[in-house]
N, C-alpha and C positions, 0 to 999 in steps of 0.2 A: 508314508514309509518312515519308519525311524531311523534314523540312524545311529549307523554298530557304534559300541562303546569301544573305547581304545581298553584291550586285555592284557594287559601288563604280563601274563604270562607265556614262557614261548613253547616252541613248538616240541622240544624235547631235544634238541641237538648241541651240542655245545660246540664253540670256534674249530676246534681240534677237525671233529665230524664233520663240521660241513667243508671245511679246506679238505678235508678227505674226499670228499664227496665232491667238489668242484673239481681237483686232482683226475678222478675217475671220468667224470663228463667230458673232460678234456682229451683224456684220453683215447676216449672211446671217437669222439670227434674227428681226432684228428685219424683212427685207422678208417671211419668210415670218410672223408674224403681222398682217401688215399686208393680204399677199395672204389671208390667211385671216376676216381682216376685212370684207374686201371682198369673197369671196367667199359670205360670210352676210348680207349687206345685197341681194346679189344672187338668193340665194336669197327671204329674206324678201319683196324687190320680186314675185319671180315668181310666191310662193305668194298676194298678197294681187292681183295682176294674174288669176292662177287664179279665185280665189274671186270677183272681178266678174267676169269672165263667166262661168261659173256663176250668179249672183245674177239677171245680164239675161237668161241666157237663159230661167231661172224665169219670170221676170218676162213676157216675152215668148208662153212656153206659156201661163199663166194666162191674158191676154186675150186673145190670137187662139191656139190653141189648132191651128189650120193653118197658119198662116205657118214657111216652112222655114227653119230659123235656120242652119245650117249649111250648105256647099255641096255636103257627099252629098245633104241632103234638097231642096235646089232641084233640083239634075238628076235624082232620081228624080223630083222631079212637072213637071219637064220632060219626062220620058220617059213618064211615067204620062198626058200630058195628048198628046202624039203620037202615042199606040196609041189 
């Protein structure tokens, strides 16, 4: 395999442009660990919002043990109490 010649020409950008262009990456970097910030706070809100209810509806079965906590189980013992 040969090896490349060094190309004395460059890519087409000049200082200005790429400090432009670093400016922009930067940018963009930093909203996207921000969106991603905020998208784990949202998550952690949802999993600990999960786990209450889950908790009540425990909580719920333990003392009344019939009471429909969902609204599948109200319209089946709506339906179950119509037949």
């Amino acid at each position: 395999m040969e090896k490349q010649k060094n190309n004395p020409k460059r890519i087409g950008f000049n200082k200005e442009q790429m400090i432009q262009f670093l400016r922009i990456m930067q940018t963009n970097t930093d909203r996207l660990i921000k969106a991603n910030k905020k998208i784990m706070q949202l998550e952690q809100s949802v999993f600990h919002e999960k786990w209450r209810v889950r908790h009540l509806v425990r909580l719920v079965r333990y003392y009344n043990p019939d009471e429909p906590v969902s609204e599948e189980e109200l319209d089946a013992q709506i339906k179950g109490e119509m037949n």
